[in-house]
C-alpha positions as CSV (number, residue, x, y, z in Angstrom):
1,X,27.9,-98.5,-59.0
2,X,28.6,-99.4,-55.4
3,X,31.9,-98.0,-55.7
4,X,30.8,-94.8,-56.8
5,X,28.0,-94.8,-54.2
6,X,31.1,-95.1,-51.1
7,X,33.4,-92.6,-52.9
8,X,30.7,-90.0,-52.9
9,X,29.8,-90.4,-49.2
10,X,33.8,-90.2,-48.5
11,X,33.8,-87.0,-50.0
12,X,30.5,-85.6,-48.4
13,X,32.4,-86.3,-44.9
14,X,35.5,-85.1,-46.2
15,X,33.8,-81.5,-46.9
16,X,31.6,-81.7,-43.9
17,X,35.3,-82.0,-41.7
18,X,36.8,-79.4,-43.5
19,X,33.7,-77.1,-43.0
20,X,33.3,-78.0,-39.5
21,X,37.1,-76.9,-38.6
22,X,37.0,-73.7,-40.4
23,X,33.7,-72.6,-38.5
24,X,36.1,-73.6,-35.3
25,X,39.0,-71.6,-36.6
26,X,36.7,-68.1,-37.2
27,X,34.9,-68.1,-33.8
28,X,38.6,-68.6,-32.0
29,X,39.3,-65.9,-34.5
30,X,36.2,-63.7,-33.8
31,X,36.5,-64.3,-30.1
32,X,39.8,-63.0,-29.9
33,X,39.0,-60.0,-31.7
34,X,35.8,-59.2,-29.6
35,X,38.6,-59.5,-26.6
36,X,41.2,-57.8,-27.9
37,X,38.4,-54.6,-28.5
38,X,36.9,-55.1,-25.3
39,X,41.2,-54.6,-23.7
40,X,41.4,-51.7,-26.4
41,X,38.2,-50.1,-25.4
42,X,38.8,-50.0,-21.9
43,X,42.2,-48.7,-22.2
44,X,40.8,-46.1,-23.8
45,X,38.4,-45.0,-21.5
46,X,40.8,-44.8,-18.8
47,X,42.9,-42.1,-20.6
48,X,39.7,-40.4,-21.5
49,X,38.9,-39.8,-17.8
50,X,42.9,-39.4,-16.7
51,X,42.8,-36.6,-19.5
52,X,39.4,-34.7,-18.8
53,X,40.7,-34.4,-14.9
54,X,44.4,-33.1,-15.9
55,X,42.4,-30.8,-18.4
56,X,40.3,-29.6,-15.1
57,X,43.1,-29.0,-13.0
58,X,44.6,-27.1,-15.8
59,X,41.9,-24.7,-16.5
60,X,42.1,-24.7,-12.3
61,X,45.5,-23.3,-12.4
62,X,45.2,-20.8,-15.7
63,X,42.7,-19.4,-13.9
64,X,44.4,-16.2,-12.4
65,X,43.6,-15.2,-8.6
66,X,42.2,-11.8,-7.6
67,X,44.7,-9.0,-7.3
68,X,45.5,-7.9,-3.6
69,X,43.7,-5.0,-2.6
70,X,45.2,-2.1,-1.6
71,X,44.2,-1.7,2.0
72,X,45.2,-1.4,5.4
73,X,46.0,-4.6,7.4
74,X,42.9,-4.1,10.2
75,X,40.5,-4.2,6.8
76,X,41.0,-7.3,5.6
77,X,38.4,-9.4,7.5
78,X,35.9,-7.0,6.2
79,X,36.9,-7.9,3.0
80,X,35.0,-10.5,1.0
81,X,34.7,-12.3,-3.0
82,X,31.3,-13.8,-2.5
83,X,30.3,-16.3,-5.3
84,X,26.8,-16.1,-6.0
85,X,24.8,-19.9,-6.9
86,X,22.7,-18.1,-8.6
87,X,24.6,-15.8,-11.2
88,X,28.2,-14.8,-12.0
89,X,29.9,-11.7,-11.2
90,X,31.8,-12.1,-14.1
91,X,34.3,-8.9,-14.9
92,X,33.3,-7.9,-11.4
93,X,34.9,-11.3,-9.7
94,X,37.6,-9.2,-8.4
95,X,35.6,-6.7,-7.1
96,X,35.9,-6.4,-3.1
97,X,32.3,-6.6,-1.0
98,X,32.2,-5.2,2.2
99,X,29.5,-6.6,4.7
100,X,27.3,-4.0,6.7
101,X,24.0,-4.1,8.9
102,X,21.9,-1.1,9.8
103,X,20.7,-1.9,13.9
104,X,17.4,0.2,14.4
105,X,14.2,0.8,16.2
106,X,11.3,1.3,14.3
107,X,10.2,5.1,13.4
108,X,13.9,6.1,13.9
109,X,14.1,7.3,9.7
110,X,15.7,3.9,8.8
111,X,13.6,3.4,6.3
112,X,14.4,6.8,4.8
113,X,18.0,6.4,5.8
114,X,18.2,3.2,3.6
115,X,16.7,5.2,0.6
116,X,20.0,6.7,0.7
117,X,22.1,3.8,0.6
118,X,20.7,2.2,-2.1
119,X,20.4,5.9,-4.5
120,X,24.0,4.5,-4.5
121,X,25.3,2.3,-7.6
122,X,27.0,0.3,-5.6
123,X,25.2,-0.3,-2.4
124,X,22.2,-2.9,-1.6
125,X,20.7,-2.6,1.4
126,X,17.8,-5.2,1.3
127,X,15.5,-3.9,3.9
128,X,13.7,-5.0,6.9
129,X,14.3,-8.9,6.1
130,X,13.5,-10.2,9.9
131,X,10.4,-8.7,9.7
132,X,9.0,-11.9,8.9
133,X,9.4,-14.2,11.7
134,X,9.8,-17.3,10.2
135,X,13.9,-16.1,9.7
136,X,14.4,-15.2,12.9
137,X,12.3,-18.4,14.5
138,X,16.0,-19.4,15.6
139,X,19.9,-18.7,15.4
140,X,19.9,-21.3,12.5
141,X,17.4,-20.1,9.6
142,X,18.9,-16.5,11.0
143,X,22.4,-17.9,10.0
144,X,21.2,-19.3,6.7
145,X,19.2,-16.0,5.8
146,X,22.3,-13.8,6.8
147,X,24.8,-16.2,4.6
148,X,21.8,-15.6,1.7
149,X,22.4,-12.1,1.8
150,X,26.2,-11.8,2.0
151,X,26.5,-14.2,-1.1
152,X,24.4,-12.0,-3.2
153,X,22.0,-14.6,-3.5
154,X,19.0,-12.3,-1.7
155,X,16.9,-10.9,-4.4
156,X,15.3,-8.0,-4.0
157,X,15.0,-4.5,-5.6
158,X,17.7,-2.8,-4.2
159,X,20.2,-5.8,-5.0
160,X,23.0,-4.7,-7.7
161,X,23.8,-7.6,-8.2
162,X,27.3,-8.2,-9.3
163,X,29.2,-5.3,-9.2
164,X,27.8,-4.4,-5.4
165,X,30.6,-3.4,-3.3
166,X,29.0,-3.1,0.3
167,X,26.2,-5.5,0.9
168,X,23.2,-5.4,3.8
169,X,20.1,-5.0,5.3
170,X,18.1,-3.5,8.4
171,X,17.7,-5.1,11.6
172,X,15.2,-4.2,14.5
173,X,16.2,-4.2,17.9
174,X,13.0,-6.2,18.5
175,X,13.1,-8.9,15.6
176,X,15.3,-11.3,17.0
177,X,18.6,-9.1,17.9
178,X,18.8,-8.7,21.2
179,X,17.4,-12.4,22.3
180,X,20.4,-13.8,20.3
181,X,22.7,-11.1,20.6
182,X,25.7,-13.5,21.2
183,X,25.4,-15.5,18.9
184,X,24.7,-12.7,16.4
185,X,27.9,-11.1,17.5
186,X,29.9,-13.8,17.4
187,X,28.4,-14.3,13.2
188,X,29.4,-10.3,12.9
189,X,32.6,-10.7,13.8
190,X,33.9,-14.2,11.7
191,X,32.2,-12.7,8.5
192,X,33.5,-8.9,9.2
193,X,30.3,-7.3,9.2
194,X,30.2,-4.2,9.8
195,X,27.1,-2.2,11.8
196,X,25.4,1.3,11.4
197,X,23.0,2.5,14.5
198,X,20.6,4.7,13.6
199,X,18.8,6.0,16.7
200,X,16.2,9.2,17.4
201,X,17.4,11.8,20.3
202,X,14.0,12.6,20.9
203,X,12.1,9.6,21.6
204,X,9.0,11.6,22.2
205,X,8.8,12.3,18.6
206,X,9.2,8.4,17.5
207,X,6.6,7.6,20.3
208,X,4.3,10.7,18.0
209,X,5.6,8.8,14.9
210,X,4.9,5.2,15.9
211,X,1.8,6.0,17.4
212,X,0.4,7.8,13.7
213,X,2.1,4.6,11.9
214,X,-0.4,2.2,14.0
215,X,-3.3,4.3,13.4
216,X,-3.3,4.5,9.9
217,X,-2.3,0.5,9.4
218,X,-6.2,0.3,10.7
219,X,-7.3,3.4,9.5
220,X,-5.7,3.8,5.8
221,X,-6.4,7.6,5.6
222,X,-4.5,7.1,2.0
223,X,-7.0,6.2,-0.6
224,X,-7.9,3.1,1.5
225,X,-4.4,1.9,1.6
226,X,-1.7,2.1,4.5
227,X,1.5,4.0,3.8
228,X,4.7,3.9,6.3
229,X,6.3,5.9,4.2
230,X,5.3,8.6,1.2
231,X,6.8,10.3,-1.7
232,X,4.5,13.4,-2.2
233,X,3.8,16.6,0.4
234,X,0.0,15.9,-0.1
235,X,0.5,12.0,1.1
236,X,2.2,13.9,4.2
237,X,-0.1,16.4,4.7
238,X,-3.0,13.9,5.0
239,X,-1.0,11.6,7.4
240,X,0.0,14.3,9.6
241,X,-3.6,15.2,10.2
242,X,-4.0,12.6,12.9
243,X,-3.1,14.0,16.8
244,X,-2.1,10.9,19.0
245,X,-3.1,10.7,21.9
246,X,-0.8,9.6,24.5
247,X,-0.9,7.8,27.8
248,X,1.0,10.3,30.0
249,X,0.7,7.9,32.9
250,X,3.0,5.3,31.5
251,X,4.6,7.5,29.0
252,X,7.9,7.9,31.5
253,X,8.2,4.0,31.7
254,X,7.9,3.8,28.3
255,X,10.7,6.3,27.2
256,X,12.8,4.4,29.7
257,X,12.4,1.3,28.1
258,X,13.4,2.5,24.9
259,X,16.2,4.1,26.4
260,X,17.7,1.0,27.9
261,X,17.2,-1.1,24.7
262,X,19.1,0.8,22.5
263,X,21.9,1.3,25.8
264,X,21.9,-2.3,25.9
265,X,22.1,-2.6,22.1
266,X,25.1,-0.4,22.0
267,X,26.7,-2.4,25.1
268,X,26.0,-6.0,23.3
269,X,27.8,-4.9,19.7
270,X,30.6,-2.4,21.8
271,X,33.1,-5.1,20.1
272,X,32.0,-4.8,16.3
273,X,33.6,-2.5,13.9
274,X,30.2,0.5,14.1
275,X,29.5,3.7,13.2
276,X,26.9,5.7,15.6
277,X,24.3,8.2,13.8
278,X,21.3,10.4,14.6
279,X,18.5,11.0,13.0
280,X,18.1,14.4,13.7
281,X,21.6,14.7,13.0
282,X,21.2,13.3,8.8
283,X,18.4,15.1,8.5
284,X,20.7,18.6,9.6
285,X,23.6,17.4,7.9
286,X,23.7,15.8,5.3
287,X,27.3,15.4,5.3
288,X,26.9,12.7,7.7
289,X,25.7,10.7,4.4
290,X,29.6,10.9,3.4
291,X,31.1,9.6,6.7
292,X,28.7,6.5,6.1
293,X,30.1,6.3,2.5
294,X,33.8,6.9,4.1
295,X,32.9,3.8,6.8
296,X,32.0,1.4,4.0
297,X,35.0,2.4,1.8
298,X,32.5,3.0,-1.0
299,X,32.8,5.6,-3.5
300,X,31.6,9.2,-2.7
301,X,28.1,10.4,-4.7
302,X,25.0,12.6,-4.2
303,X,22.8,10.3,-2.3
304,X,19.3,11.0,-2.9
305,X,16.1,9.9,-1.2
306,X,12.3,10.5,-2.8
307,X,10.6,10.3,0.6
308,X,8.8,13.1,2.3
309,X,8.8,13.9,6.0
310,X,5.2,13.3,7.7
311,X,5.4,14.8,11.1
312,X,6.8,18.7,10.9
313,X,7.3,21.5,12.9
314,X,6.6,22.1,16.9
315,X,5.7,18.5,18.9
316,X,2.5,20.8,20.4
317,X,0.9,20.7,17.3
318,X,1.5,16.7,16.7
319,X,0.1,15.6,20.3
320,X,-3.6,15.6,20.9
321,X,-2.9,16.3,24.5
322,X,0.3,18.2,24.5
323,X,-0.6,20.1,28.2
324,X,-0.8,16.9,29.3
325,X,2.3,15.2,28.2
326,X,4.4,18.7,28.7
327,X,3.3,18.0,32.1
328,X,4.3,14.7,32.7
329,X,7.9,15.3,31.3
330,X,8.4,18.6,33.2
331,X,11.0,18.0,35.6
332,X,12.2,14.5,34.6
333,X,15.0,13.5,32.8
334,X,13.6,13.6,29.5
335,X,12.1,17.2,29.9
336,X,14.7,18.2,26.7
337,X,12.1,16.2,24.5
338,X,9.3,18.9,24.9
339,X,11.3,21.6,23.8
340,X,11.9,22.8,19.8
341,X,14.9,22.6,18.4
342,X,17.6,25.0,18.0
343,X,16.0,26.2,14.6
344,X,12.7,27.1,15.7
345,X,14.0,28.1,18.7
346,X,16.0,30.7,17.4
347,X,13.0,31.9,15.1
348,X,10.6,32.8,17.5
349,X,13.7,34.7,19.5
350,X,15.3,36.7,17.1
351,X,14.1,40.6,18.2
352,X,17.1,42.0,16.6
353,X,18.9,42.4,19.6
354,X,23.0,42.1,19.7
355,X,22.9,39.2,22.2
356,X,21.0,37.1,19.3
357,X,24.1,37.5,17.0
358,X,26.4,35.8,19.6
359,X,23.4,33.4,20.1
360,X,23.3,32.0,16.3
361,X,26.4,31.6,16.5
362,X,26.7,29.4,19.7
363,X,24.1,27.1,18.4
364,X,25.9,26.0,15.9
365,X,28.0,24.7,18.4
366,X,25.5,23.2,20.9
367,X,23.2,21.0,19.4
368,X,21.2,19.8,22.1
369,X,21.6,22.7,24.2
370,X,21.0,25.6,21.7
371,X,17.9,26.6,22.4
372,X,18.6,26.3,26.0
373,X,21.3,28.9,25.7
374,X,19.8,31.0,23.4
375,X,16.7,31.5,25.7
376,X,19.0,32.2,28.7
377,X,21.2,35.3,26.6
378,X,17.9,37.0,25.2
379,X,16.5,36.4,28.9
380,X,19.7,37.9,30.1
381,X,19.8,41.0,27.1
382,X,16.2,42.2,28.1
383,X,16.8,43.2,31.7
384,X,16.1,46.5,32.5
385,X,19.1,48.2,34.5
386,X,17.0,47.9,37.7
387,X,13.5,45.4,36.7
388,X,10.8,45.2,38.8
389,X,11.6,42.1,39.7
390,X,14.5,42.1,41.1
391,X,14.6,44.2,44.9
392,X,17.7,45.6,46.9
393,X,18.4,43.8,50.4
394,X,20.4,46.4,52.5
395,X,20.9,43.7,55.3
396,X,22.7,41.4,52.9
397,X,23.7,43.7,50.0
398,X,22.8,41.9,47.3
399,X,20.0,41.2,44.8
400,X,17.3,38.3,44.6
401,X,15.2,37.5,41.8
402,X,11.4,36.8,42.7
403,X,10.2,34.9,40.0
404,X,13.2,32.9,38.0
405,X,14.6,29.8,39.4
406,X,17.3,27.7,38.0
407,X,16.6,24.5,37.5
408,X,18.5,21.4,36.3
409,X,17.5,19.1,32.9
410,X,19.7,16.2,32.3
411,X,19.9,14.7,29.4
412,X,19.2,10.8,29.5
413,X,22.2,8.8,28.6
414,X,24.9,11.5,28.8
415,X,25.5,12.1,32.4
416,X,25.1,16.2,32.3
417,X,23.2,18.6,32.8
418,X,22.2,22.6,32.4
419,X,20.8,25.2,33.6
420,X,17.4,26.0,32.1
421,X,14.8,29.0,33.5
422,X,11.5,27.6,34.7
């Protein structure tokens, strides 16, 4: 029985052993196996990465440049592929964009100019963004908010978006452009920006202009709400109403003023590629529409504008005290403001008379001095063979006028002058 008893135990142990070494033998086992995946793994992973950045740099390299566009040499810093953050140009990648600014004064028609611009598929012009101040505070938000625009990342309703072609805005002489001027054109010239002035001849009418523009921001003759602009010949009517009055005590310094600041204006941005226009000019001839189309190397089209001149016909019935003010410019170097233009001129002139004939036709080629000339001929046409007022001096043999003098008007800014009859 004892013998029995010690075999059994002998064999217990003997089973225990063998279990106890084949438990050794699988966790070597397992433990090179969990090694040998972690090694597999990782190796993996590595060719993972290595293949997703050769798989970039390949899409990188399918990806085909733009074409070179067919232009001149001087053009191509005024030549841009902007790459919006927040969209994609997609099919219109490729498509060239052409930077432009439109340098202003206020109640010059740039507002009405602009209408223009954008009536064209291909043209944002994003409006008076520095009228806020907080963007012009200093040349660095005024760098950021230009770089916003001329990525087509401004949104606004005149942007197109991503087939644009010639991207902009408006900028006021007095928000932040002529303090920072250098700077400014230093940004104009690295990013090939191109500039449009638009400037009034007859600052006497903008003064007319601005002057209504304040009154009704207090006074909102429209329904209660202030307009700068309308769309309607009733909205125009009612605005045009109001006669401002004007200081004619300080009205020469103030024409002066604005006279130097668009002088200065035209001196500070000499360098920059620039196109100059009048207002009274676009609003003659249209055609002037296509030379801006022809200076941004857009396509040609029928620009259109909705809005509605305010202030019309003869500066005497705009000005509350027009003896006054004809007064105070009589004689001075912005007399030429007082006068009509050639149009009107030629109106109240025309008597049938041959010398008029001649006279249309010269004022087509005299646009500041049309009427001028065309009052001297029909002056000239209407003398009698021997008028009353002229008289015969025997001692000198030759005739004197009593009443007519010739006087000089120059024209501010141009360095000439003519004769005009007083």
């Amino acid at each position: 029985m004892a013998d029995d008893l010690s075999s059994f135990a002998k064999d217990v142990l003997l089973v225990k052993g063998l279990k106890s070494s084949t438990f050794v033998w699988r966790l070597v086992v397992l433990t090179f196996v969990m090694v040998c995946g972690v090694y597999i793994c990782s190796i993996c992973l590595k060719q993972i990465g290595t293949g997703s950045k050769i798989g970039f740099v390949d899409i990188k390299i399918v990806q085909k440049p733009c074409p070179e566009p067919n232009i001149e040499p001087w053009e191509i810093p005024y030549v841009h592929y902007p790459n919006p953050k927040t969209y994609s140009r997609a099919e219109c990648a490729c498509h060239p964009v052409r930077y432009f600014a439109i340098l202003s004064m206020q109640r010059s028609g740039s507002g009405w100019f602009e209408t223009f611009l954008n009536s064209h598929d291909n043209i944002s012009s994003n409006g008076e963004i520095f009228s806020v101040k907080v963007r012009r505070s200093n040349m660095s938000t005024i760098t950021e908010t230009l770089d916003t625009i001329y990525n087509l990342d401004w949104l606004s309703s005149a942007s197109k978006n991503e087939c644009t072609t010639a991207v902009g805005l408006k900028w006021m002489l007095n928000q932040g452009l002529m303090q920072h001027h250098e700077q400014i054109a230093e940004y104009f010239r690295l990013h090939g920006v191109s500039l449009i002035f638009l400037f009034r001849r007859n600052l006497l009418r903008r003064m007319v202009s601005v002057l209504a523009n304040e009154y009704d921001r207090n006074a909102k003759l429209l329904n209660g709400t202030h307009k700068s602009h309308v769309h309607s010949p009733k909205e125009a009517e009612v605005l045009a109403q109001y006669k401002p009055v004007i200081n004619s005590t300080l009205l020469i310094g103030q024409l002066r003023q604005v006279n130097e600041t668009t002088t200065k204006a035209l001196e500070y941005f000499k360098s920059t590629r620039h196109i100059i226009l009048y207002y009274e000019d676009v609003v003659k001839n249209r055609t002037k529409l296509r030379d801006v189309q022809d200076f941004l190397k857009v396509p040609q089209m029928d620009l259109k504008s909705r809005q509605v001149k305010i202030h019309k016909g003869s500066l005497s019935s705009q000005i509350g005290n027009w003896d006054n003010v004809s007064k105070a410019l009589t004689g001075t170097p912005y007399e030429s403001f007082i006068h009509e233009d050639y149009r009107s001129c030629l109106k109240s002139q025309q008597e049938n008379h041959p010398v008029e004939i001649l006279a249309t036709v010269l004022s087509h080629f005299c646009s500041r001095y049309s009427c001028l000339l065309i009052h001297l001929l029909v002056k000239f046409a209407r003398l009698e063979e021997t008028p009353k007022s002229l008289k015969f001096d025997s001692g000198s043999t030759k005739l004197t006028r009593k009443r007519d003098t010739v006087a000089s008007i120059s024209q501010p800014g141009l360095g000439i002058s003519a004769p005009a009859w007083t």
